[in-house]
SEDO-221180 format. One record per residue (C-alpha): residue number from 1; x, y, z. Coordinates in nm, 4 decimals. Layout:
    i         u         v         w
  NUM         X         Y         Z
...
END
This chain:
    i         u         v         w
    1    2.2471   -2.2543    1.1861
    2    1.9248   -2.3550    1.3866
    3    1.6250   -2.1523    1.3297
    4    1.3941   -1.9956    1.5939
    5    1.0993   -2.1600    1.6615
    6    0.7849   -2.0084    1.5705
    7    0.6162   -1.7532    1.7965
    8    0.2911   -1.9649    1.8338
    9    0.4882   -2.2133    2.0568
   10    0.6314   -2.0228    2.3199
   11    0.2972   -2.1080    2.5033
   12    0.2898   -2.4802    2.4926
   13    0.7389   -2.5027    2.5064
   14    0.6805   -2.2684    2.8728
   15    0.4121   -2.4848    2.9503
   16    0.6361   -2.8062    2.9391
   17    0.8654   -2.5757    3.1358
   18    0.6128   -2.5665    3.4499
   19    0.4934   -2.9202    3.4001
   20    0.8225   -3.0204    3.4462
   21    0.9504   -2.8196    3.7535
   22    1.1796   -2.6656    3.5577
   23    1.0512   -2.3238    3.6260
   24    0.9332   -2.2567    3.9387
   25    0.6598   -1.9638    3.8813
   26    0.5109   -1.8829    3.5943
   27    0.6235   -1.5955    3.3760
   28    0.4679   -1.2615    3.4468
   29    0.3711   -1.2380    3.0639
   30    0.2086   -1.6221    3.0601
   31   -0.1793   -1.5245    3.1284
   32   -0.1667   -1.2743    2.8520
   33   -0.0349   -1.5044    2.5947
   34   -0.2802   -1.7894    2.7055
   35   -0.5521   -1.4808    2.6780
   36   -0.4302   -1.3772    2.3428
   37   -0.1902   -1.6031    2.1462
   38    0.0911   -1.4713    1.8953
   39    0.0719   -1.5645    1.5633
   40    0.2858   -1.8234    1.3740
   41    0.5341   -1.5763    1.2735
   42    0.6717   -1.2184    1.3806
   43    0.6638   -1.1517    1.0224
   44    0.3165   -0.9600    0.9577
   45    0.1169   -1.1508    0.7290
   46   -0.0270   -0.9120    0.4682
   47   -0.3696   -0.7622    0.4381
   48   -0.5956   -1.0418    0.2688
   49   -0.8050   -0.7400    0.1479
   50   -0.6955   -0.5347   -0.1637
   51   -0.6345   -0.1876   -0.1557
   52   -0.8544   -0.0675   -0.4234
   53   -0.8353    0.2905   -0.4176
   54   -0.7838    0.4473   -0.7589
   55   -0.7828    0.0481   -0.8700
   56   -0.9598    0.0112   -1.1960
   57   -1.1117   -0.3573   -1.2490
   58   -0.8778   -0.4569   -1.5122
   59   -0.5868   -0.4323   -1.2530
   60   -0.7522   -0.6006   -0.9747
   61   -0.8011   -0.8986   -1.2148
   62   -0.4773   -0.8510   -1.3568
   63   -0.3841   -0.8662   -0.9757
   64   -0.4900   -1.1632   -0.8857
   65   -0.4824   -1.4147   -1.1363
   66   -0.0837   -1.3127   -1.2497
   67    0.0510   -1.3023   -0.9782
   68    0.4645   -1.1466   -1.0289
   69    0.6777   -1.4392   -1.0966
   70    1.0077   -1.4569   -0.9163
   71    1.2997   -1.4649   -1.1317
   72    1.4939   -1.7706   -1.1122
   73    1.8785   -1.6829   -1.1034
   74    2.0057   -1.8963   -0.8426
   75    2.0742   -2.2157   -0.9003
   76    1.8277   -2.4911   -0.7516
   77    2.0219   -2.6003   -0.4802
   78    2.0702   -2.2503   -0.3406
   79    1.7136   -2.1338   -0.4483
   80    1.6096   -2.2469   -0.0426
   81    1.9089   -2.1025    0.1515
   82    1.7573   -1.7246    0.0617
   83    1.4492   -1.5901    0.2041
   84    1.3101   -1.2751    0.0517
   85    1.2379   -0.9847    0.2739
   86    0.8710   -0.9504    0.3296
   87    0.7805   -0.6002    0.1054
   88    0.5377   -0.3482    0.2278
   89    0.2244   -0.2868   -0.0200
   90    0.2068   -0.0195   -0.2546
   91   -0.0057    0.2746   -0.1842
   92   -0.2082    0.3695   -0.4195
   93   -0.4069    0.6827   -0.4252
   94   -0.7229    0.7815   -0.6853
   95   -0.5571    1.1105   -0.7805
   96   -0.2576    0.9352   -0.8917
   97   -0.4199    0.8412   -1.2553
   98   -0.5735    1.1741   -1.2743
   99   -0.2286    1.3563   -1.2151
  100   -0.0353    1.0509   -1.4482
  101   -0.3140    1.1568   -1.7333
  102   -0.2726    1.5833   -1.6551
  103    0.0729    1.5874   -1.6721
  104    0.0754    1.3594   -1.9886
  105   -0.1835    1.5757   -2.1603
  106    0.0409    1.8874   -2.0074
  107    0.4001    1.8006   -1.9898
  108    0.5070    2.1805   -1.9633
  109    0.3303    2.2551   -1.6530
  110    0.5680    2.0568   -1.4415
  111    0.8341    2.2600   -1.5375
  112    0.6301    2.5636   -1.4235
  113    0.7587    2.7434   -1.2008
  114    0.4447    2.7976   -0.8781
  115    0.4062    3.1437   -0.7184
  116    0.4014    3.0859   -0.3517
  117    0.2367    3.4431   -0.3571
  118   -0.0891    3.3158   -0.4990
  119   -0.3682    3.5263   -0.6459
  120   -0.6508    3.4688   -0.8323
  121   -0.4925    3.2798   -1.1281
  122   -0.2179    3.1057   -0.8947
  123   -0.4001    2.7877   -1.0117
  124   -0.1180    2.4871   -1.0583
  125   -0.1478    2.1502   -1.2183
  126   -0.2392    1.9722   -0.8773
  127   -0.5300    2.2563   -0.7869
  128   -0.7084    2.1397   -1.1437
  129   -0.6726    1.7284   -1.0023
  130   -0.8250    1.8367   -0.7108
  131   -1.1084    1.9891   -0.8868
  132   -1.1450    1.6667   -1.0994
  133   -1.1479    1.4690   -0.8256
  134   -1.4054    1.7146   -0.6337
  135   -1.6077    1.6728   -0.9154
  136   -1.5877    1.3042   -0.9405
  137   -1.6610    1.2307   -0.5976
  138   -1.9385    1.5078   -0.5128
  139   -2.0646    1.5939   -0.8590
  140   -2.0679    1.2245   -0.9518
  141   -1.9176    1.3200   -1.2596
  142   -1.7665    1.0465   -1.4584
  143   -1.3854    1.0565   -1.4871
  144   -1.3367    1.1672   -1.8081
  145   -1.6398    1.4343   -1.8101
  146   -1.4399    1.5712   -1.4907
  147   -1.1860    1.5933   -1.6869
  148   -1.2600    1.7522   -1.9640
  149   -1.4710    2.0481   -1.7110
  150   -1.1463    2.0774   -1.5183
  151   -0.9040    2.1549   -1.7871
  152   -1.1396    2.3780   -1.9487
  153   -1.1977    2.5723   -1.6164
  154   -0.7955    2.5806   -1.5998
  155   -0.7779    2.7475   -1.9944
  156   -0.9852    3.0068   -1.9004
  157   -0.7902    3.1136   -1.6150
  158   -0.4722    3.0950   -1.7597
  159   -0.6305    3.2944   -2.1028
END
């Protein structure tokens, strides 16, 4: 099974096309890809820059100098017959730790059940990881200080 040629030389393959008199007019599509050339692959290359959004510095290291090892089941012969589908990147959010540390500190309140008619104290889990993260972004709280004003704004309502 032959493989396609790369993208990046369609240009200079209809080119050699022309030159030859093997095509008689140039493709309507030709001055664009002279003007703006396709990369080497269809395959989108990913993002060189990190996504660090609710990244803490120890991951980012972690990141980037241990890289995930592939695991090595096939044999070596076979190991270059399969390509691995490119993955998309995880999204990561910086309420994500906030609600993974909430809902460990308060393992009941998932199981709550959330009044859709909501009155004063209609205050859930994720209203109290807003607040922390209100109060880490415009308070310039630290994280855990956040915290702790959060869940004790949350005990007195529920009280």
């Amino acid at each position: 099974m032959a493989f396609p040629p790369a993208p990046i030389k369609l240009l200079k393959h209809v080119t050699t096309l022309l030159n030859g008199g093997l095509l008689k007019q140039k493709p309507i599509w030709y001055p664009v890809l002279q003007l703006i050339p396709p990369g080497p692959s269809i395959i989108h290359t990913p993002n060189p820059e990190p996504n660090l959004a609710g990244q803490t510095p120890e991951e980012l290291l972690l990141e980037q100098f241990h890289p995930p090892t592939r695991p090595t089941s096939l044999r070596h012969q076979q190991q270059h017959l399969r390509t691995r589908p490119p993955r998309p990147r995880k999204i990561v959010y910086p309420e994500d730790r906030l609600r993974r540390q909430f809902y460990c500190d308060h393992p009941f309140e998932l199981q709550r059940p959330v009044d859709l008619n909501l009155n004063e104290k209609g205050v859930t889990g994720e209203t109290i990881i807003q607040h922390q993260l209100y109060l880490m972004i415009n308070e310039k709280m630290p994280e855990r200080k956040a915290y702790v004003q959060a869940t004790a704004n949350f005990y007195q309502i529920r009280e």
